[in-house]
VEXLUMNU-608531 format. One record per residue (C-alpha): residue in three letters; x, y, z. Coordinates in Angstrom, 2 decimals. Example, Ala and Ser with C-alpha at 12.3 -4.5 7.8 and 13.67 -1.06 7.14 Angstrom:
# VEXLUMNU-608531
{ala, {12.30, -4.50, 7.80}}
{ser, {13.67, -1.06, 7.14}}
END
This chain:
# VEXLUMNU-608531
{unk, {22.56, -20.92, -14.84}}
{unk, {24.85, -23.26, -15.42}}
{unk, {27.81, -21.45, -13.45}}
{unk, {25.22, -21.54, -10.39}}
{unk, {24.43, -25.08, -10.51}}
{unk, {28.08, -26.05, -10.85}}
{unk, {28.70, -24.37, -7.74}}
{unk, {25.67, -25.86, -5.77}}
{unk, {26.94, -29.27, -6.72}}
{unk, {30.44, -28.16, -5.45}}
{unk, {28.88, -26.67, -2.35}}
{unk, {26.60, -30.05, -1.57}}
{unk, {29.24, -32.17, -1.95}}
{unk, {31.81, -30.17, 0.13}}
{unk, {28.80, -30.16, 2.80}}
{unk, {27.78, -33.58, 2.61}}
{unk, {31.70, -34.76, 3.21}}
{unk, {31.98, -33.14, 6.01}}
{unk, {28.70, -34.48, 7.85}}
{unk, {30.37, -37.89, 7.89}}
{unk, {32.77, -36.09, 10.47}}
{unk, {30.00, -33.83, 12.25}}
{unk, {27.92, -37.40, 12.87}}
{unk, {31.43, -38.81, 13.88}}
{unk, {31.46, -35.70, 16.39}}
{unk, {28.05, -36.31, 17.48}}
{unk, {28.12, -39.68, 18.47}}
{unk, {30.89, -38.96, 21.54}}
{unk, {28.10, -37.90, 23.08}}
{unk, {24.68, -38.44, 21.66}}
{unk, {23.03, -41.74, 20.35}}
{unk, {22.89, -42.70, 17.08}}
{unk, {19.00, -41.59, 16.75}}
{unk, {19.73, -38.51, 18.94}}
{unk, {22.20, -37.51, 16.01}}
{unk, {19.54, -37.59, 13.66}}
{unk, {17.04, -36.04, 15.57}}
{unk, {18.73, -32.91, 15.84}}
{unk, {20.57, -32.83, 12.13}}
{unk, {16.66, -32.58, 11.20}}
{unk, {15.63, -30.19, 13.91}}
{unk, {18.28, -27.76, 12.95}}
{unk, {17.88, -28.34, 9.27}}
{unk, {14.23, -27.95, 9.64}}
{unk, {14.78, -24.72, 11.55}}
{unk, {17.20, -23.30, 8.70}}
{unk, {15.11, -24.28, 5.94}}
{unk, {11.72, -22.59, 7.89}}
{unk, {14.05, -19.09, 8.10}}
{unk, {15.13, -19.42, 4.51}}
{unk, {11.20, -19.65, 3.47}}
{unk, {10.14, -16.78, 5.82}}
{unk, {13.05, -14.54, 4.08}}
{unk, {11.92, -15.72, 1.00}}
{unk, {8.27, -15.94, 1.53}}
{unk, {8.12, -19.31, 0.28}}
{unk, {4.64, -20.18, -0.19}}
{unk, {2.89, -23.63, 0.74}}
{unk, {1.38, -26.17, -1.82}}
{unk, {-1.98, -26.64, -0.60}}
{unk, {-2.31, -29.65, -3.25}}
{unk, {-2.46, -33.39, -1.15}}
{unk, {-0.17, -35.05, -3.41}}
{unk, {2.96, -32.90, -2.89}}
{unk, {2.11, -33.51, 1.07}}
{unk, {2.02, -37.70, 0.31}}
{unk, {5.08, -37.24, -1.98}}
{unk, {6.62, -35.36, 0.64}}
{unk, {6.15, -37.61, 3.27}}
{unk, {7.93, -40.51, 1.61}}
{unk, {11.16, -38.28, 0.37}}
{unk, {11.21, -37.71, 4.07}}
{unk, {11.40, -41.23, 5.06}}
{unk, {13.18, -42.82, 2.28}}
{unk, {15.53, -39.99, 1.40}}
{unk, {16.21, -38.34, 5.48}}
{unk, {15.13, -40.11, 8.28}}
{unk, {15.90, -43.91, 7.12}}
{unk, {19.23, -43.64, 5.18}}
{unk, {20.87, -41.21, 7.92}}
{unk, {19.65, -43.19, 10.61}}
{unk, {21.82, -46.35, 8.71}}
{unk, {24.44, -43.93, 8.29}}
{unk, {24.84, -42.85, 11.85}}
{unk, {24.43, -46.45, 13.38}}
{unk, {26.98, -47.50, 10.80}}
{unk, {29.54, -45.09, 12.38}}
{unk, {29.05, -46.12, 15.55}}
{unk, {31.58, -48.97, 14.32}}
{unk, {33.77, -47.42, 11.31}}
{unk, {35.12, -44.67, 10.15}}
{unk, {33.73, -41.27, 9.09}}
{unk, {36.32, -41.51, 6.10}}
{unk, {34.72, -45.31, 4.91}}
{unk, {31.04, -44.51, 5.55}}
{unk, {32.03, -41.14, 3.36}}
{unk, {33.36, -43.93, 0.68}}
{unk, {30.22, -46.00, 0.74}}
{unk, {28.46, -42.75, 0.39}}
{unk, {29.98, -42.92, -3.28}}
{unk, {28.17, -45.93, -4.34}}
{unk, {24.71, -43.75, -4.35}}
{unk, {24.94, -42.80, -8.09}}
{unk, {25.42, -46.49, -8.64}}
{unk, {22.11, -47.38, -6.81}}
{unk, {20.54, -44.46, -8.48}}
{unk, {21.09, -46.35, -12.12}}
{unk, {19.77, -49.32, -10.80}}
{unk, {16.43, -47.51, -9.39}}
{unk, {16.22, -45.05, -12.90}}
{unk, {16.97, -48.61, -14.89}}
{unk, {13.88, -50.45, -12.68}}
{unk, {11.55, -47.22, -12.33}}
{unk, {12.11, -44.40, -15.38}}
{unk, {9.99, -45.21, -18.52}}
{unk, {12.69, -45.31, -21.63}}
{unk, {15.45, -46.42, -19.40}}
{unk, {17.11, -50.00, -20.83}}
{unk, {20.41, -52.29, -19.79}}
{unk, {22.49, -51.22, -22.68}}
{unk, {26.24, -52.90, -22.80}}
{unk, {27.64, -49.60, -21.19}}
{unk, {25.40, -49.56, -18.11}}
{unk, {25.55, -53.72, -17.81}}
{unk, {29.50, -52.97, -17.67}}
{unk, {29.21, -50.21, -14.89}}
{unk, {26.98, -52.03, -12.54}}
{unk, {29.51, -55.23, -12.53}}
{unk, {32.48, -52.60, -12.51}}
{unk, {30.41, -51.06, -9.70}}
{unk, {29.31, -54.01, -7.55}}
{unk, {33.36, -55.48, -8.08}}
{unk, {34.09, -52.08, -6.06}}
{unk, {31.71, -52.62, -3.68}}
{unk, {32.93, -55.91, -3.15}}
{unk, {36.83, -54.61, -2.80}}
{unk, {35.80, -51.81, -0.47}}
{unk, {33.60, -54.56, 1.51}}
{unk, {37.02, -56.73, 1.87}}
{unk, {35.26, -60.40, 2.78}}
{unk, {38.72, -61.39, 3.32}}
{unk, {39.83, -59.27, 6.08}}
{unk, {36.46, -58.30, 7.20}}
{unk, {36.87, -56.48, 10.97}}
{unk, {39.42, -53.65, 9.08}}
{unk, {36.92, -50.95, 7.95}}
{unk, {33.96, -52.10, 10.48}}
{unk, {31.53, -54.67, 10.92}}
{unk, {29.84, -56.54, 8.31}}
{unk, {26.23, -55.18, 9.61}}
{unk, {27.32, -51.69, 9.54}}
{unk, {28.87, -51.92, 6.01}}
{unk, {25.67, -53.65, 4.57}}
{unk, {23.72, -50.55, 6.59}}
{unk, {26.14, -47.85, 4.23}}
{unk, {24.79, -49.45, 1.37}}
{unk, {21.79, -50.00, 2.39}}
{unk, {21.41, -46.01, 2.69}}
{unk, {22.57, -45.44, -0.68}}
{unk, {19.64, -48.08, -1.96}}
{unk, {17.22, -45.52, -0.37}}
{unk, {19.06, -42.45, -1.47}}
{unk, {18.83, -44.21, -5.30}}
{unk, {15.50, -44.37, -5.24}}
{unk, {14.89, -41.36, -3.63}}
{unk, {16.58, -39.62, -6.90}}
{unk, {14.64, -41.42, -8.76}}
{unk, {11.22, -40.79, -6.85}}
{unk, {11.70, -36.71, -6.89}}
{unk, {12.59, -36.95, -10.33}}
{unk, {9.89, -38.45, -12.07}}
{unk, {6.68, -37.69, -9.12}}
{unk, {7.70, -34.64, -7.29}}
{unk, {9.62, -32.12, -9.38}}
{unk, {7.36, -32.52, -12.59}}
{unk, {5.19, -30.71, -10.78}}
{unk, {6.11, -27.49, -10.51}}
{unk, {6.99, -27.54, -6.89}}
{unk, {9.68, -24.58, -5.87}}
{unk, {12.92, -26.56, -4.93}}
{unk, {13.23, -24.37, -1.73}}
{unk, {9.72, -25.93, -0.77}}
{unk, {10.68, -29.62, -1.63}}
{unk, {13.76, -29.03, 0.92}}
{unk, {11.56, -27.15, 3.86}}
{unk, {9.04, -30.23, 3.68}}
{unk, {10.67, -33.05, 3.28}}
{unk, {12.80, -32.10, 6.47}}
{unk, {10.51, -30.73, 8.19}}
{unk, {8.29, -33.44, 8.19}}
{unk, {11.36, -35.77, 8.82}}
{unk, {11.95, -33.82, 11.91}}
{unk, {8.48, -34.26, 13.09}}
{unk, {8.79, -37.48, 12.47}}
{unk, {11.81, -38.11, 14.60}}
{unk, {10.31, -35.56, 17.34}}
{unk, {7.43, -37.82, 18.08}}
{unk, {9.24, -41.26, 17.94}}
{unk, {12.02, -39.75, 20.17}}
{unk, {10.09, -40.88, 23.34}}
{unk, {10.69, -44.27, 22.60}}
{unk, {13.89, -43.99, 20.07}}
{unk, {16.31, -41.29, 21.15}}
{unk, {15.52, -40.70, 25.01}}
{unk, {18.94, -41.77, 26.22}}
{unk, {21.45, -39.23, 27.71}}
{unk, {23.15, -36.41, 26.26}}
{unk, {26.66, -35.43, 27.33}}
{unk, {26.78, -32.58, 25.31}}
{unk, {30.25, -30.25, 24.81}}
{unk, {30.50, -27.23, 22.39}}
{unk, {32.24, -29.40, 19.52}}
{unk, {28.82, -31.68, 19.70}}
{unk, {26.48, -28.61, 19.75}}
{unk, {28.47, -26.96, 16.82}}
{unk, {28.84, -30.70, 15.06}}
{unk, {24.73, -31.10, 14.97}}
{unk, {23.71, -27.16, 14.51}}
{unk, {26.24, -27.70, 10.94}}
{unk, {24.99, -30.89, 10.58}}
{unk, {21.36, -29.57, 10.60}}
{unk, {21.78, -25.89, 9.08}}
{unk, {24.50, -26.60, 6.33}}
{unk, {24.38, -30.40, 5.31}}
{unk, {20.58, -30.69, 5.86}}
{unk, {19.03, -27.31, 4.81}}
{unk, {20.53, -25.58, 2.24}}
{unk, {22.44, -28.51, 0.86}}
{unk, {19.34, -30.16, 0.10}}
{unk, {17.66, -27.09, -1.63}}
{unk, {21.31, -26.76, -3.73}}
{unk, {20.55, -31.01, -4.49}}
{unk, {17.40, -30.30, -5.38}}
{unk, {18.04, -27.60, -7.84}}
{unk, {20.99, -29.71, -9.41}}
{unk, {18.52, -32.85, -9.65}}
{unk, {15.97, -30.72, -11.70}}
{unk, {18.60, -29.39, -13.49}}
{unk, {20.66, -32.15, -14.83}}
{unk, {18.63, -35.04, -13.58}}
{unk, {18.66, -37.75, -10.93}}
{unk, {22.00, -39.96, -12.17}}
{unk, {24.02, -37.01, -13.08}}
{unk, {22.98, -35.20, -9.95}}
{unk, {24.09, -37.93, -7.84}}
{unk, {27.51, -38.33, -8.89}}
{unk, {27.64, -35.14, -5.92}}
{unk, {28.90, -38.46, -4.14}}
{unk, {32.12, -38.68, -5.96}}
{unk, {33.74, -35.49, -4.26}}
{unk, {32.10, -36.30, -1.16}}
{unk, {34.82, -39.47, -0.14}}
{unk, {37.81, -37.14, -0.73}}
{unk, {36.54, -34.62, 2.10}}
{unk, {35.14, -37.05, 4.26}}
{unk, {38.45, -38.72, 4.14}}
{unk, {40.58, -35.92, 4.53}}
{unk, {38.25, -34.52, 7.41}}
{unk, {38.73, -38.13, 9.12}}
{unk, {42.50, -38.53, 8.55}}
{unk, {43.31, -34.77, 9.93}}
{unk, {40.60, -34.18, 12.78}}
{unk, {40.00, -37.81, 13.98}}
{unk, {43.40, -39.27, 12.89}}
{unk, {41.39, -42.03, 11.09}}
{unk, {43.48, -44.30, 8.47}}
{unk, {42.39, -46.44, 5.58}}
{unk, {43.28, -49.69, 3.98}}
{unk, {44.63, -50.01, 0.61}}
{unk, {41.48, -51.50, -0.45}}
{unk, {38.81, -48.90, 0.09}}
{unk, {40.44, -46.20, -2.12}}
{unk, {41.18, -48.75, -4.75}}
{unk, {37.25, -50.14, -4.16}}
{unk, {36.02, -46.26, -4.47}}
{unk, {37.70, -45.88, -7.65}}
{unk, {36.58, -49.04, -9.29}}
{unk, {33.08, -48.03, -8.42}}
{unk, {33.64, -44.17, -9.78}}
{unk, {34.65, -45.72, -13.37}}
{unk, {31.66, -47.85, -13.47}}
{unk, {29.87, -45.08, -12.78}}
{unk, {31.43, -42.96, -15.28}}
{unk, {30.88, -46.03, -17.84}}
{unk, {27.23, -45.75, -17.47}}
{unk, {27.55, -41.95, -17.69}}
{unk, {28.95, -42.24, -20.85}}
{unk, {25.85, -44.20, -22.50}}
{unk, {23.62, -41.72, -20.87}}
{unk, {25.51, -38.33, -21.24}}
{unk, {23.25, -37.02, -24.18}}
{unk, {20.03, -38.59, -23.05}}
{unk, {19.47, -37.22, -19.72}}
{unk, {16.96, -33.65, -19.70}}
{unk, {16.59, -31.33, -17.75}}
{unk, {13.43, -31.44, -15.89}}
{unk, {10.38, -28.98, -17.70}}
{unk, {8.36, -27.93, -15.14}}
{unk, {4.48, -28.13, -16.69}}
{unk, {2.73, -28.33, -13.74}}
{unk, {1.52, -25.04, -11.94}}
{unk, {1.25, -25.88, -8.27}}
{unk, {-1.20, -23.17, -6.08}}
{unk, {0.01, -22.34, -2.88}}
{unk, {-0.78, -20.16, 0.08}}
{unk, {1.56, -17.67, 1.94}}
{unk, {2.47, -18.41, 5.38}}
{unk, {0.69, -17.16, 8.13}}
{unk, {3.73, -16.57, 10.50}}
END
């Protein structure tokens, strides 16, 4: 068990790297909403496959629907859609960077919403060391090097809403009982239909599509939105929400090496340095919470119904 959920978090964050670089891809062609429309249409698709193989039954309780509904917004559709229109003015490599700041935010939420979490002297410690590295990588005085201001504050902005997101499936959604491979199929599918209806009015600009874009979105959608959620999702039940999101801290090394080789993309001195400062503050507040983070027991039976398809 544990073998297999090392090697989902390796997987996820491998994936999740490289999307920085497929939404890169996309956006030679596609608009930033566009780009998220179809990373959830294709995940959506590879997640409703995976369930038919499977025969992944339905929850037919409201709550997990309402729960759902919110991971959807908070944890897909809003954070990606920062991430994308971020990238539209930096690199794939810095947003990947930023990316790393999500186990940071994910203290922050567990330390304002998790009964029994407290501010001890460790965790005080790795916030500062964590918002100093924030600050480095942010570089207020050469702002204009790494990207806009806006689109900066939008990276970290997504990792807010990923932090709470952890937080939010931890203690409402996986307590009860839910299979993991049904968290993934609803949360993006209803993401998907989300974007679907608002893409009238949000993503109805042209396409120029070419077969790097096409293959860009359909990895985009199959790898770094289906099955690396369900892997997430298994590794957040497993370990729990602040462990689970340190998936982050391999993320920046692929996303940066994907940048530097495909794109050609280079980085200041600062935003390595900045990522580094924020890994050890992470790793400070790991090390006051090591022995006190459990698994998740699931308690809960959830009925469901078999598809109909």
């Amino acid at each position: 068990m544990r073998a297999s959920l090392l090697f989902q978090y390796v997987a996820a964050s491998m994936v999740w790297g490289a999307s920085f670089l497929f939404m890169k891809i996309g956006l030679e062609g596609l608009s930033f909403t566009q780009v998220v429309l179809w990373r959830l249409v294709f995940g959506a698709l590879a997640l409703v496959i995976v369930s038919a193989i499977n025969r992944i039954g339905l929850p037919q309780d409201r709550r997990i629907w309402k729960h759902m509904s919110f991971l959807a917004a908070m944890q897909c559709v809003a954070p990606w859609l920062l991430f994308s229109w971020a990238e539209q003015s930096m690199s794939s490599g810095l947003a990947s960077i930023y990316n790393a700041t999500t186990p940071l935010m994910t203290m922050a939420a567990s330390l304002a919403f998790l009964p029994g979490e407290s501010l001890t002297r460790f965790k005080a410690t790795g916030l500062m060391l964590g918002f100093f590295g924030v600050l480095i990588v942010l570089s207020p005085w050469n702002i204009g090097v790494g990207g806009s201001v806006s689109a900066q504050i939008a990276c970290l902005g997504a990792t807010a809403s990923y932090g709470v997101s952890f937080v939010y499936l931890r203690r409402f959604v996986l307590p009860l009982g839910v299979d993991t491979r049904t968290i993934a199929l609803l949360q993006i599918s209803i993401g998907a239909l989300f974007m679907v209806l608002a893409s009238p009015v949000i993503a109805n600009t042209p396409m120029h599509l070419t077969p790097a874009i096409i293959g860009s979105m359909i990895a985009l959608g199959a790898f770094g939105t289906g099955l690396a959620f369900i892997w997430n999702t298994n590794v957040v039940q497993g370990w729990g929400p602040t462990a689970a999101s340190t998936v982050t801290y391999l993320s920046p090394v692929v996303g940066v090496a994907l940048g530097a080789i495909v794109l050609g993309e280079s980085i200041g001195w600062n935003q390595p340095l900045g990522a580094l400062i924020v890994i050890a503050g992470i790793l400070v507040t790991r090390r006051a919470t090591r022995s006190l983070t459990p698994a998740v027991s699931v308690t809960t039976p959830i009925s469901v119904r078999r598809p109909t398809v």
